[in-house]
Every structure is written in structure tokens, then in C-alpha cells.
Backbone as a chain_set.jsonl record, in Angstrom:
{"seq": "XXXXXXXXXXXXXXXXXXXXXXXXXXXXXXXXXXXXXXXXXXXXXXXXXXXXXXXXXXXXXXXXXXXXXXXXXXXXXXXXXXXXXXXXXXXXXXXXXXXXXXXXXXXXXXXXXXXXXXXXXXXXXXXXXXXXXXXXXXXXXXXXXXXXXXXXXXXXXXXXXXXXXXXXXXXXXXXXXXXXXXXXXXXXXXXXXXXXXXXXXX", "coords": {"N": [[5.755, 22.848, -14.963], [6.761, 21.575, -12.51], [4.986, 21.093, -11.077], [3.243, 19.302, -12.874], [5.174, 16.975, -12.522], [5.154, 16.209, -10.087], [2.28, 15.624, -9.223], [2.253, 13.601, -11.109], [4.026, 11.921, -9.533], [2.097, 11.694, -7.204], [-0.051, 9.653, -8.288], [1.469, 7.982, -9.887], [2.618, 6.938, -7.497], [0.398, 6.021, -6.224], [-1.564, 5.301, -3.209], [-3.199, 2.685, -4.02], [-1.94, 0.663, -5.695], [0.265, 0.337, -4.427], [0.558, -2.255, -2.985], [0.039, -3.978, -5.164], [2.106, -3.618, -6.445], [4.123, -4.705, -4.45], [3.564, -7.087, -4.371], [3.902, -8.27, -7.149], [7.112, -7.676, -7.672], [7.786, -8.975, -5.384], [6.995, -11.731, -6.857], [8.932, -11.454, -9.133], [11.413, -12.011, -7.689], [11.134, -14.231, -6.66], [10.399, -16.642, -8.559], [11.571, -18.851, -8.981], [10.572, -20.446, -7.546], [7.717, -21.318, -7.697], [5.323, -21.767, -10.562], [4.931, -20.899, -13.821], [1.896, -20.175, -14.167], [0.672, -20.506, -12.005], [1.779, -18.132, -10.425], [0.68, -16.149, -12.538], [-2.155, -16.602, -12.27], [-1.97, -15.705, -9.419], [-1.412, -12.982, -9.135], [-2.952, -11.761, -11.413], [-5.356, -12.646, -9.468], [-4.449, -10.757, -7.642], [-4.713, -8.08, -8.936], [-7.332, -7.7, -9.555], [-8.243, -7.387, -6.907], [-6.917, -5.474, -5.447], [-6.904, -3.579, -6.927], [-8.627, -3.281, -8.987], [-11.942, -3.849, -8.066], [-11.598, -2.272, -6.007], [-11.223, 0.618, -7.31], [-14.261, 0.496, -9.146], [-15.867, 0.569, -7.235], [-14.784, 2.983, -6.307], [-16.254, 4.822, -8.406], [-18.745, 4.171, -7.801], [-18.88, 5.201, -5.854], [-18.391, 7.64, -6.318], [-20.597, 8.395, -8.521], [-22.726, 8.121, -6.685], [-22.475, 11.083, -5.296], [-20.806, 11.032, -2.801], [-17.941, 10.977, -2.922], [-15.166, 12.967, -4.071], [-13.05, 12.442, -5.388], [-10.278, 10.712, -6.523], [-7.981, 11.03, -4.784], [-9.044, 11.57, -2.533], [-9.652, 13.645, -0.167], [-11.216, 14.458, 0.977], [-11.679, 13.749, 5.486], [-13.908, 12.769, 5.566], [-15.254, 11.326, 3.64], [-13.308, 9.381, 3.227], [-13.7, 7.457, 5.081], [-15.609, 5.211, 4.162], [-14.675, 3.667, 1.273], [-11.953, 3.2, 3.183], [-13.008, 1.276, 4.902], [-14.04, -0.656, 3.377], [-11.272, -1.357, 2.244], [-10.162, -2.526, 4.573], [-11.605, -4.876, 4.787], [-10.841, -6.01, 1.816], [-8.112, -6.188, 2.854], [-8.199, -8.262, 5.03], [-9.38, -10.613, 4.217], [-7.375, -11.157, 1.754], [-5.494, -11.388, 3.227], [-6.523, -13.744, 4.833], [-7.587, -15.666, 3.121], [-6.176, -16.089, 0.673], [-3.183, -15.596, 0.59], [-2.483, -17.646, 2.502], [-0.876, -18.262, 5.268], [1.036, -20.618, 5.796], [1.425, -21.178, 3.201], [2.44, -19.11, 1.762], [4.183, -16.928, 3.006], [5.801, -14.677, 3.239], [3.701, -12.993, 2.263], [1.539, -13.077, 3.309], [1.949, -11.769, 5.577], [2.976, -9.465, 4.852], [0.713, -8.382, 4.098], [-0.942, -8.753, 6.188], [0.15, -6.886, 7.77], [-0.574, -4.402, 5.957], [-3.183, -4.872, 6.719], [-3.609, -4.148, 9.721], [-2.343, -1.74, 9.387], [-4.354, -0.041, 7.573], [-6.735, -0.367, 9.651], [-6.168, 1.509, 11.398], [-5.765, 3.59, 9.948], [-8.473, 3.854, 9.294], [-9.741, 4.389, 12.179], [-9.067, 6.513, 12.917], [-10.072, 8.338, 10.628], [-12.4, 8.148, 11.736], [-12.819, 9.852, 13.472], [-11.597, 12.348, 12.768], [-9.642, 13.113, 11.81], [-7.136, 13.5, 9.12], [-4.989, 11.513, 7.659], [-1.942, 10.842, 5.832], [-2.067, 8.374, 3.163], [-0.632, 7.929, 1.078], [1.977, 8.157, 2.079], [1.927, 6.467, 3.79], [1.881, 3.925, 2.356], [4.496, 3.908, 1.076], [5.981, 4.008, 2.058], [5.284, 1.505, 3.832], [5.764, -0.36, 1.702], [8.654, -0.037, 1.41], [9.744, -1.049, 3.648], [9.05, -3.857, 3.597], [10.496, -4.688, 1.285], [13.101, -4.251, 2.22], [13.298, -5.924, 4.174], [12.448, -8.271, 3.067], [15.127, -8.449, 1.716], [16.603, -9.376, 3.281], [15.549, -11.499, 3.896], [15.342, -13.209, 2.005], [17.738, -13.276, 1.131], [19.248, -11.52, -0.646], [20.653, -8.941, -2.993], [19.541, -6.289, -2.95], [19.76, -3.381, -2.993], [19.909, -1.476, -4.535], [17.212, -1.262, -5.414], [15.812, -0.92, -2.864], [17.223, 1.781, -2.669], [16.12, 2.955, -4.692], [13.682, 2.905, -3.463], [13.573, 4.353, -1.067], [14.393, 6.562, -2.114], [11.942, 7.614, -2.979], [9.793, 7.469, -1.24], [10.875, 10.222, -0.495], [10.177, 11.753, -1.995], [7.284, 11.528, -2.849], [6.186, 12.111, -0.396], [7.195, 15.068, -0.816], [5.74, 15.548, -2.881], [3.193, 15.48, -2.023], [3.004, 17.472, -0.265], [3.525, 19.525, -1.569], [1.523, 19.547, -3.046], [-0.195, 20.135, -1.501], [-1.951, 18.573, 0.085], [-1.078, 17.437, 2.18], [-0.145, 18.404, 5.488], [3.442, 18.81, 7.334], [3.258, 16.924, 9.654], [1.398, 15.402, 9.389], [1.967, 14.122, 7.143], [4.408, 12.474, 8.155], [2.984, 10.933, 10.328], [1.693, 9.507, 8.429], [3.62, 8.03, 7.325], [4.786, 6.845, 9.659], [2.69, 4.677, 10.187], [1.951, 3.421, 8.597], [4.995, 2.511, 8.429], [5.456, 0.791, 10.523], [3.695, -1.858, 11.09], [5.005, -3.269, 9.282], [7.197, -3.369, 9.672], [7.172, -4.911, 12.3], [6.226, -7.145, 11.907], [7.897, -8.566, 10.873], [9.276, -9.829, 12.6], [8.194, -12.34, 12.342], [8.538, -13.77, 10.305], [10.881, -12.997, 8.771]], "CA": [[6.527, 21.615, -15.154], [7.454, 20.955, -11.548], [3.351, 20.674, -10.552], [3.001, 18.429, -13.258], [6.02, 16.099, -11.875], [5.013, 16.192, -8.51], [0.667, 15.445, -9.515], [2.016, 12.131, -11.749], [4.082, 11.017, -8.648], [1.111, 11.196, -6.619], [-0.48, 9.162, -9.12], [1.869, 6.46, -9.775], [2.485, 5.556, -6.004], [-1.171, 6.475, -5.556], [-1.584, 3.58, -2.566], [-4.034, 1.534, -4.498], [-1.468, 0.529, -6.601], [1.466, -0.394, -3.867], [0.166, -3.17, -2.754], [0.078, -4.914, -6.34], [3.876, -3.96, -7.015], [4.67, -5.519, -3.924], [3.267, -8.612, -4.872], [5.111, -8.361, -8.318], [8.476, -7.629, -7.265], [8.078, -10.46, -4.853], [7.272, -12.679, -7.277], [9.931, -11.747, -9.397], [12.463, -12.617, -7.031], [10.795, -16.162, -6.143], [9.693, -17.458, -9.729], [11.59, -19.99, -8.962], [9.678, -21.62, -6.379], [6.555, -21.475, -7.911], [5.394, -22.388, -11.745], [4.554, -19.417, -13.958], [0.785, -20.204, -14.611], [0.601, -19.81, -10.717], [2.275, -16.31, -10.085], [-0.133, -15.615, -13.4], [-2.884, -16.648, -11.484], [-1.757, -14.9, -7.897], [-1.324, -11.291, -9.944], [-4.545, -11.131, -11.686], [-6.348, -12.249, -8.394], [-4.923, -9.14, -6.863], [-4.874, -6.929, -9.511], [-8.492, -7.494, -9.622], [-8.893, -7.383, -5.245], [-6.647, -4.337, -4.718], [-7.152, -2.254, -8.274], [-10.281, -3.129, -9.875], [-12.629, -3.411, -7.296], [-11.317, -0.258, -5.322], [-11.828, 1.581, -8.392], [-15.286, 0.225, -9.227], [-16.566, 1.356, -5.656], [-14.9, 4.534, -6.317], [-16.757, 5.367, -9.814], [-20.077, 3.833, -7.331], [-19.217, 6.623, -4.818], [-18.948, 9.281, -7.497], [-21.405, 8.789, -8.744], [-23.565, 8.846, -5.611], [-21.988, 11.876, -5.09], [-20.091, 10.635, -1.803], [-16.402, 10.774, -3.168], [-15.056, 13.435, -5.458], [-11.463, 12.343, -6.593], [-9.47, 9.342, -5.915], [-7.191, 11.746, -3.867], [-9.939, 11.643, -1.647], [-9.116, 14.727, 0.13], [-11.776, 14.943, 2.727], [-11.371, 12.737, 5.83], [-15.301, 12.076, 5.803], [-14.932, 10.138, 2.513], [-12.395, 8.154, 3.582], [-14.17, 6.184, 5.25], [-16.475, 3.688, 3.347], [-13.231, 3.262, 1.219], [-11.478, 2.307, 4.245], [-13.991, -0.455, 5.377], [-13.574, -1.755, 2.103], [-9.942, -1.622, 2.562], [-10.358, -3.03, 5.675], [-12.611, -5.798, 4.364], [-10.26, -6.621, 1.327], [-6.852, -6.902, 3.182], [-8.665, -9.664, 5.823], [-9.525, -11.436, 3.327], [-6.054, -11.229, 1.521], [-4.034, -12.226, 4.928], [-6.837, -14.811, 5.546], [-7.701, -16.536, 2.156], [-5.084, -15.471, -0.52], [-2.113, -15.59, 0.975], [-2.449, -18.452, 3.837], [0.678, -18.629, 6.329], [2.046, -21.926, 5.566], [1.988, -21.293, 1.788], [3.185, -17.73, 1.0], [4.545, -16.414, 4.443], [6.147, -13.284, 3.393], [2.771, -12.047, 1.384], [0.705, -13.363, 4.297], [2.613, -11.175, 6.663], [2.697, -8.453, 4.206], [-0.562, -8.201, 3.71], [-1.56, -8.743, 7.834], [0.87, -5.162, 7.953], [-1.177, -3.6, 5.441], [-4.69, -4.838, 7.387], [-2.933, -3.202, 10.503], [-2.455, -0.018, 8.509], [-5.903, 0.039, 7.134], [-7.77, -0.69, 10.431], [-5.203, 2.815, 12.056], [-6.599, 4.776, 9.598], [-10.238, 3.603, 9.642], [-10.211, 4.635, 12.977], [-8.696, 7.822, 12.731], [-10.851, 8.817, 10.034], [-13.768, 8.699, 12.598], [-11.716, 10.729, 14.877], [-11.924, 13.29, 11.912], [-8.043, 13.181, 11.382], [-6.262, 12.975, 7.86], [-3.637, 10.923, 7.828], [-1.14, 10.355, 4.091], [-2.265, 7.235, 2.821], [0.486, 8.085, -0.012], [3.373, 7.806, 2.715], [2.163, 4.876, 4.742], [2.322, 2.946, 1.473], [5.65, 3.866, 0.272], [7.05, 3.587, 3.672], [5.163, -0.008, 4.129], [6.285, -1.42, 0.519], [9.77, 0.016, 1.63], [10.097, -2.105, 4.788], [8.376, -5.124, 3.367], [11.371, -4.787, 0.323], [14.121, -4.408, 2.78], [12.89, -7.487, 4.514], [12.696, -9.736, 1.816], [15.793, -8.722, 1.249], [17.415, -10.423, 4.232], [14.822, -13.249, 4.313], [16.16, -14.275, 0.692], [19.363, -13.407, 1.019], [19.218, -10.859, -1.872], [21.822, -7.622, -2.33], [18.191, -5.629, -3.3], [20.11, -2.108, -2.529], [19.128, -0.768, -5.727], [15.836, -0.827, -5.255], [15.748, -0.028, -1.7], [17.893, 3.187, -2.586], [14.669, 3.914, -5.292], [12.278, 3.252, -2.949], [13.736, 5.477, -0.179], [14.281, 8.059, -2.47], [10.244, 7.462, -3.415], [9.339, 7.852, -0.409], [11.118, 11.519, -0.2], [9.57, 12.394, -3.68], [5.818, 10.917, -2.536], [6.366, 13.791, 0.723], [7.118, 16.169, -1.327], [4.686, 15.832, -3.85], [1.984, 15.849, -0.909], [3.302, 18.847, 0.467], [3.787, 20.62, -2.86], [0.056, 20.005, -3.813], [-0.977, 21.036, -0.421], [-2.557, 17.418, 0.03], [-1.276, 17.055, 3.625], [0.788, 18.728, 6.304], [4.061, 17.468, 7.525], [2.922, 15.757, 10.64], [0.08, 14.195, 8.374], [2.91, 12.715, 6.372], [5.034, 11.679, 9.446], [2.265, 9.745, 10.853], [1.159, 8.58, 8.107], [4.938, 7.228, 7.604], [4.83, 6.201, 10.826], [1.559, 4.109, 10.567], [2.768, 2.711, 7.094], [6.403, 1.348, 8.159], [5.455, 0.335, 11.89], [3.292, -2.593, 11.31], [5.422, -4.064, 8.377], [8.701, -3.765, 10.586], [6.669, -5.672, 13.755], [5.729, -8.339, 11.291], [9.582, -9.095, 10.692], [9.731, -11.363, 13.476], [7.647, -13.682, 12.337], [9.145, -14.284, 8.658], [12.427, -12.741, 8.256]], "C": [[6.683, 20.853, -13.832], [5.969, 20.597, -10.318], [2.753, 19.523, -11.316], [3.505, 17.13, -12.972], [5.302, 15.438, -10.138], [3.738, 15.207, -8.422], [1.269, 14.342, -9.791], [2.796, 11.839, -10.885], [3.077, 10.732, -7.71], [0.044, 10.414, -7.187], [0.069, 7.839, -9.494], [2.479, 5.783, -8.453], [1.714, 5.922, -5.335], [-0.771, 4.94, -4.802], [-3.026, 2.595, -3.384], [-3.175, 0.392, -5.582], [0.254, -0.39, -5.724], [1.327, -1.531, -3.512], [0.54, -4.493, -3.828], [1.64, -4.51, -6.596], [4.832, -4.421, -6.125], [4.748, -6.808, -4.139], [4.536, -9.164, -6.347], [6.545, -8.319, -8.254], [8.632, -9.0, -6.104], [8.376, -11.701, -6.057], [8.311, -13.137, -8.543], [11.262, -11.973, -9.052], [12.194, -14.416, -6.847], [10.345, -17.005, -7.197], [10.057, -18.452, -9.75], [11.425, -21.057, -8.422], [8.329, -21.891, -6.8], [6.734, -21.509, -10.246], [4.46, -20.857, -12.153], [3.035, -19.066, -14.238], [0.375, -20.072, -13.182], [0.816, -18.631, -10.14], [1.256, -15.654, -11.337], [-1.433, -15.351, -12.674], [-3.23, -15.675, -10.297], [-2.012, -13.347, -8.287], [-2.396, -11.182, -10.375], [-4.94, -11.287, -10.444], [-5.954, -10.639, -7.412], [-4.63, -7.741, -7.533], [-6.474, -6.907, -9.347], [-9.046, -7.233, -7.697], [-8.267, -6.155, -4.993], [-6.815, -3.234, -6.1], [-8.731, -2.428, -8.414], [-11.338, -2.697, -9.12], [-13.119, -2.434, -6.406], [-12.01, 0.768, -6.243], [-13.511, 1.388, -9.102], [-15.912, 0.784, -7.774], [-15.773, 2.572, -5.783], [-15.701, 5.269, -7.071], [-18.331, 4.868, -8.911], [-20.676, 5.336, -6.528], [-19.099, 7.912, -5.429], [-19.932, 9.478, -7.729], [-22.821, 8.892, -7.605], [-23.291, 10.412, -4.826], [-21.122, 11.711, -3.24], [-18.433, 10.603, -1.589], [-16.206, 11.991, -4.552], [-13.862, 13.591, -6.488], [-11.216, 11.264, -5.552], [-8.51, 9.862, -4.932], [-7.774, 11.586, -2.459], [-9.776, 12.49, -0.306], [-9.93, 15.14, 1.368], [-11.875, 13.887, 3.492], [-13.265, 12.042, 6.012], [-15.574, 11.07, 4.437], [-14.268, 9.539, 2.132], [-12.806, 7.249, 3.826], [-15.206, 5.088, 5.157], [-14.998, 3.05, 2.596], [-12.13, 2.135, 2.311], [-12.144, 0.915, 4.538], [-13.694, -1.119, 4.628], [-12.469, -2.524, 1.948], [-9.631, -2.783, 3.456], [-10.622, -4.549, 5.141], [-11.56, -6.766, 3.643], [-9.156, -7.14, 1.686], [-6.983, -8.143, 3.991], [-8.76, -10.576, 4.645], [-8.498, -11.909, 2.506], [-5.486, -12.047, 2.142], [-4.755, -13.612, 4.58], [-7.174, -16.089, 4.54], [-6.921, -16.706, 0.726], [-4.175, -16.12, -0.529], [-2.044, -16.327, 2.513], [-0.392, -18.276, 4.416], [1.532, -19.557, 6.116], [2.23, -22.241, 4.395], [3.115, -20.308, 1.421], [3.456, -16.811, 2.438], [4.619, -15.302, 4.098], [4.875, -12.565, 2.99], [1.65, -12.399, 2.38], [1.019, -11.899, 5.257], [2.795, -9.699, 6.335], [1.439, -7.504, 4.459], [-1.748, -7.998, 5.03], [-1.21, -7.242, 7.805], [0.053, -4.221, 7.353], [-2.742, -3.702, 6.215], [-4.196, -3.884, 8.739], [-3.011, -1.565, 10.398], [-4.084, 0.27, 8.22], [-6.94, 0.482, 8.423], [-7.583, 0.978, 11.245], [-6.1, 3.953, 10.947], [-7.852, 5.18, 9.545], [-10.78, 4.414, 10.963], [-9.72, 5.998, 13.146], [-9.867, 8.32, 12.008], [-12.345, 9.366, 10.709], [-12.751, 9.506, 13.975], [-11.313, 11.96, 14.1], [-9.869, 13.997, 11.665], [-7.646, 13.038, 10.303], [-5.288, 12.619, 8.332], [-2.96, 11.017, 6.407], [-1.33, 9.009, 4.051], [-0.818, 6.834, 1.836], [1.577, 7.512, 0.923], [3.392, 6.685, 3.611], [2.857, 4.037, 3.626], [2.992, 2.91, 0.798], [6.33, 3.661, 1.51], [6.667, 2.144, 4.094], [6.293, -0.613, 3.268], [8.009, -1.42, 0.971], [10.375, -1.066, 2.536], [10.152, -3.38, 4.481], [9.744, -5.56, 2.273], [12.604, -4.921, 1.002], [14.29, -5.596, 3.852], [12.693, -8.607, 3.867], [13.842, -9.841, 1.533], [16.747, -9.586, 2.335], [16.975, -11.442, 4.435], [15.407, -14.172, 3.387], [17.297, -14.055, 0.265], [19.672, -12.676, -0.38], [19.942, -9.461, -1.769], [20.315, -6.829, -3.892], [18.58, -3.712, -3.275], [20.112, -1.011, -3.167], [18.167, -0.169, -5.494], [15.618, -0.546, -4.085], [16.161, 1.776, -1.851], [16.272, 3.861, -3.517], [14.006, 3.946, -4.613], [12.553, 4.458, -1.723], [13.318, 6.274, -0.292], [13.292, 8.711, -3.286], [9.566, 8.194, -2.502], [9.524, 9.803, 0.149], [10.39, 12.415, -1.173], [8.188, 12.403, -3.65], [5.615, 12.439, -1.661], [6.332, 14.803, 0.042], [5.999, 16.71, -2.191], [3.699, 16.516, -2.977], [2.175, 17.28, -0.731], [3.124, 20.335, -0.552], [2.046, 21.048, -3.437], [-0.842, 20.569, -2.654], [-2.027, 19.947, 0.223], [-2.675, 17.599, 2.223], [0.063, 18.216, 4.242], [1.973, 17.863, 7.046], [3.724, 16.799, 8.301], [2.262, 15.17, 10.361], [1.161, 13.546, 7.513], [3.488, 12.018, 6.929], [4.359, 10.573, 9.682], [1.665, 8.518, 9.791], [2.162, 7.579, 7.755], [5.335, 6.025, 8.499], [3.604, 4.48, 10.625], [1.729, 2.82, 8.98], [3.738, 1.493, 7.638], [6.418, -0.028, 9.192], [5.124, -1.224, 12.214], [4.355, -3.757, 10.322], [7.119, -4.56, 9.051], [8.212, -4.323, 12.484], [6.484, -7.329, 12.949], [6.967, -8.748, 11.139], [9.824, -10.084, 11.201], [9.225, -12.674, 13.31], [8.152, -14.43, 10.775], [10.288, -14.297, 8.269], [13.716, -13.617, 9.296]], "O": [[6.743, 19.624, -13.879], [5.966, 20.078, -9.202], [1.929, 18.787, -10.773], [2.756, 16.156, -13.049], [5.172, 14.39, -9.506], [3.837, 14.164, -7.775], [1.107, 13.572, -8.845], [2.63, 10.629, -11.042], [3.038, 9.573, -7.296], [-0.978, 10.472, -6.503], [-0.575, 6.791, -9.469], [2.758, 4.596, -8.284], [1.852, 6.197, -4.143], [-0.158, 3.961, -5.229], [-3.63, 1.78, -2.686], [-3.742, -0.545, -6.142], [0.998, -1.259, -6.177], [2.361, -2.128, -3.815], [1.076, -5.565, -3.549], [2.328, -5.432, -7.033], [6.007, -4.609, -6.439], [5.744, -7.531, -4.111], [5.467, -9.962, -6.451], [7.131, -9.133, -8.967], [9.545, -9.826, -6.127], [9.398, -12.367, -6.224], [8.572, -14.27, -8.949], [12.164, -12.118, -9.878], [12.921, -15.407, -6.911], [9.89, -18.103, -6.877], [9.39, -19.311, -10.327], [11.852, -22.198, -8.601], [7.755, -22.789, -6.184], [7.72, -21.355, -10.967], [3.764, -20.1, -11.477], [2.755, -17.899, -14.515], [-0.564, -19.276, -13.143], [0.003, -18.144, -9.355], [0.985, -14.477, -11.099], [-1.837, -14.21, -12.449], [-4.274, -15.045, -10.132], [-2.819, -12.651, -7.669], [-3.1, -10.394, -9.743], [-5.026, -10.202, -9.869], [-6.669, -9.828, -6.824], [-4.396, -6.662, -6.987], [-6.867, -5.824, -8.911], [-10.204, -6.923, -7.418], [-8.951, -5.465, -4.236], [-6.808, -2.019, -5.903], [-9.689, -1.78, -7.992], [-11.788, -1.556, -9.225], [-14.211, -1.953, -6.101], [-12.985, 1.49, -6.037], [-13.904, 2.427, -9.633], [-16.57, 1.817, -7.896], [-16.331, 3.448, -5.121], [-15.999, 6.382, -6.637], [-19.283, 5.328, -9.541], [-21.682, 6.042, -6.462], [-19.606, 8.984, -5.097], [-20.489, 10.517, -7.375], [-23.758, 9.672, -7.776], [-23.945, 10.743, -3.837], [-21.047, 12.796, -2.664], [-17.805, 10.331, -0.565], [-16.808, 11.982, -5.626], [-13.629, 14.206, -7.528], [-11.627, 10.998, -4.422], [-8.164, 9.009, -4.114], [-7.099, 11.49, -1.434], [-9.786, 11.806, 0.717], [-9.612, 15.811, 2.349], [-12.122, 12.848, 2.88], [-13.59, 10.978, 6.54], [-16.201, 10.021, 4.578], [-14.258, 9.047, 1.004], [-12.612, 6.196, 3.218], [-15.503, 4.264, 6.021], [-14.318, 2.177, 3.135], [-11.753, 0.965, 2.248], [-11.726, -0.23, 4.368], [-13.11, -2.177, 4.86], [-12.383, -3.721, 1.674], [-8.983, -3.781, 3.141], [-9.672, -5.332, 5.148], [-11.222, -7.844, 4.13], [-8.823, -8.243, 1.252], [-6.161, -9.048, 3.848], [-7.784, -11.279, 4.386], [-8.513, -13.133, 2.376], [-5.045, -13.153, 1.83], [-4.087, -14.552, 4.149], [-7.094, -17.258, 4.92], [-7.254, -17.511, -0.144], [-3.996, -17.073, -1.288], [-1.643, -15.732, 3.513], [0.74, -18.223, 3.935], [2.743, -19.367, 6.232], [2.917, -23.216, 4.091], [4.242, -20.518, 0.972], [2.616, -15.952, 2.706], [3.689, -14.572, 4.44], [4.865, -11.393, 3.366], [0.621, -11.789, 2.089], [0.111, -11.103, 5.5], [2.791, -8.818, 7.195], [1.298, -6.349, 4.86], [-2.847, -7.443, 5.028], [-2.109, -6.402, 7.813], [-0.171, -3.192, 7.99], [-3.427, -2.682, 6.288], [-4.538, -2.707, 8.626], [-3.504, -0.634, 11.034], [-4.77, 0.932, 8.999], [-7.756, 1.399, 8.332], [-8.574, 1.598, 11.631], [-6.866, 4.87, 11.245], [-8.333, 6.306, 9.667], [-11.875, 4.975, 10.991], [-10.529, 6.59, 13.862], [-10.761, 8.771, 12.725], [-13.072, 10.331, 10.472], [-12.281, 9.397, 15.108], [-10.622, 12.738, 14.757], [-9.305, 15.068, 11.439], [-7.749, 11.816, 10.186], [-4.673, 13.154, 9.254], [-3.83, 11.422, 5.636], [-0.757, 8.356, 4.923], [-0.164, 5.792, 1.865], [2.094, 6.441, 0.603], [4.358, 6.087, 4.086], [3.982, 3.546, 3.726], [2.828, 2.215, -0.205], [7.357, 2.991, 1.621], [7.536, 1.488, 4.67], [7.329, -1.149, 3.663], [8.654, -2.467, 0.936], [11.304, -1.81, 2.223], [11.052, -4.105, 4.903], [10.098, -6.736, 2.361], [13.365, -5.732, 0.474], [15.371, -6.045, 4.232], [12.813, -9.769, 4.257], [14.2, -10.934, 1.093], [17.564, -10.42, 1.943], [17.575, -12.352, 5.007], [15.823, -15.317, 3.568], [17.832, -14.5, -0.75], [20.349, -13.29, -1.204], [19.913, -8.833, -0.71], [20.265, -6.892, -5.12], [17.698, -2.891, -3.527], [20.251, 0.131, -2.728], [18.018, 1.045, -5.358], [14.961, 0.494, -4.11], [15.583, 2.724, -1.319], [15.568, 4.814, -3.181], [13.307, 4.958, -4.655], [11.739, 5.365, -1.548], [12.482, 6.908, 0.35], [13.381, 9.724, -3.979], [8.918, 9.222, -2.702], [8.743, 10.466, 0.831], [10.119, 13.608, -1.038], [7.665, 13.244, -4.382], [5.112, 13.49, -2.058], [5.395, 15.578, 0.23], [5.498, 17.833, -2.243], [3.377, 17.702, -3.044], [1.371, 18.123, -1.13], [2.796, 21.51, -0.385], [1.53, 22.059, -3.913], [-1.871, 21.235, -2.763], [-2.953, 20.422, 0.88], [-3.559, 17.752, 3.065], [0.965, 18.696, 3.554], [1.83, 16.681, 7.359], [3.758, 15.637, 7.897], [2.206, 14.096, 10.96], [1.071, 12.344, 7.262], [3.429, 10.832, 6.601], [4.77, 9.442, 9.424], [1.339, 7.347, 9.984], [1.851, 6.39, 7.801], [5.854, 4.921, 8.33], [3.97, 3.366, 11.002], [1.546, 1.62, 8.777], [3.62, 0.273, 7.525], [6.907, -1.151, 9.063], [5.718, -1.886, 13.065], [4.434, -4.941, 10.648], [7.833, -5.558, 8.952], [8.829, -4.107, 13.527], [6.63, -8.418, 13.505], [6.907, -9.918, 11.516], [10.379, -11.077, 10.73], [9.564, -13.739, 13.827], [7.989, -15.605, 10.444], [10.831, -15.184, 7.611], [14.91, -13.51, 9.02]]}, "num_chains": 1, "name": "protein.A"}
């Protein structure tokens, strides 16, 4: 029971997936700055740039035999993934989410290229890092920063995501995924860039 709990949290805040419920929770705070056939718009384009596509180049690298779970468990098949990563968040920051339209998801989304580029280069440095805990420790920051940019009492959902982030760790640890200083850093490498980006939005 308590392996099965643990497996479907590493599963639903698999990081391919934080990214897009940042976006969503943004834009259900701000719907009312924007018109709803626009935030319709904004959500498919990155359900389809941070889900679909990920997962289509994962089912590519299966089947070349290059990848053998989305867990992706060894750090040598991390990195094509990564590049990709890499690839899609530039593109995000730089054509998506321009600066002088959508600041906070610009700035977001720079934090997560940041993150991306840290682990890319690790990966050739034959290091695992927790991808799982950067991106519950990013979305966390990025949520507790919106909440002072828009003046929002968000303390709800901060308290879930915290206590996500302790539940994400554990899981890792429980399935034997990573060690703690591989979750630390990857904590670390997660919250760091999204709480540097602060100054320029919040």
C-alpha cells in the first residue's frame, strides 16, 4: 500500500508535468486580465511544448533503445532529454512568454531554463541529480512569489505545495530513486534560480 502511494506521487509531480500546473494555477489567478479563448490558447501551446512532445521523444528513445522508463534512472540517458529540455524552455522564455507581455511566466520559465542547463551539465559530469525535487521546489517558489506580486493570501496552497515537496523526497528515497544529497541539490538547483528571478518581477 505504502509503495504504491509513494510510486503514484512520483508520477503525478513527475517534473514533466510541473511546469504545465504552473502555468494553470497562474492563469487561474489572472483570468481576469486576459480573455478566456487566450489562456485556452496559452495552455494547449504548453501542454503540447512541455507534455506532448517530451513524451513523443521519450516513446522515440525507447524505442531506439536509449531510454528505459520515464524515471529515467541512469544519468547517461538524461541527457538527450535534457538538451531537449534545454531547447524547449529557450524557446518558452524567448517566444511564448515575451517579457513585456506575461512577466511572471517569462521569468518563470527563464528559472526553469537555468535549472535545465545545471543539470545538463551535471549529467556530463556523470552526476544524478532529483529532477522530481527541483520541480516541486521551483513551482513552490514561483507560487509563493506570485503570491506577493498579486497580492494574493495563496497560503493554502503554499502549505500543499511544501508539504509536496516533503512527500516528492520521500517518495524518491522510499523507491531508492535518489540519495539524500541528490535530493538536496536537486532542491537546491530547483528553488535557487526561481528565488534570483524575484527581483525582476515581484
Amino acid at each position: 500500500m505504502l509503495n504504491r502511494l509513494l510510486t503514484s506521487i512520483s508520477y503525478i509531480f513527475h517534473p514533466l508535468f510541473l511546469p504545465f500546473f504552473g502555468v494553470s494555477i497562474y492563469y487561474s489567478f489572472t483570468y481576469n486580465y486576459h480573455t478566456a479563448e487566450y489562456i485556452q490558447n496559452r495552455v494547449f501551446q504548453l501542454f503540447i511544448l512541455t507534455i506532448v512532445i517530451p513524451l513523443l521523444i521519450f516513446r522515440v528513445l525507447k524505442k531506439l533503445h536509449l531510454s528505459s522508463s520515464i524515471m529515467m534512472e541512469n544519468v547517461k540517458e538524461r541527457r538527450f532529454p535534457y538538451i531537449i529540455g534545454v531547447a524547449l524552455n529557450l524557446y518558452i522564455t524567448q517566444y511564448i512568454f515575451k517579457e513585456n507581455i506575461e512577466l511572471e511566466l517569462h521569468y518563470f520559465f527563464a528559472g526553469i531554463t537555468f535549472s535545465s542547463i545545471t543539470f545538463l551539465i551535471l549529467s556530463y559530469l556523470n552526476y544524478k541529480v532529483s529532477l522530481h525535487t527541483a520541480a516541486i521546489s521551483g513551482l513552490t517558489m514561483f507560487i509563493a512569489a506570485l503570491s506577493i506580486h498579486l497580492q494574493l493570501n495563496l497560503i493554502i496552497l503554499i502549505s500543499f505545495l511544501i508539504l509536496s515537496n516533503g512527500l516528492v523526497a520521500s517518495s524518491r528515497l522510499h523507491l531508492k530513486a535518489h540519495n539524500t544529497l541528490e535530493l538536496i541539490i536537486g532542491f537546491i538547483i530547483g528553488l535557487a534560480p526561481q528565488f534570483m528571478m524575484m527581483i525582476y518581477w515581484v
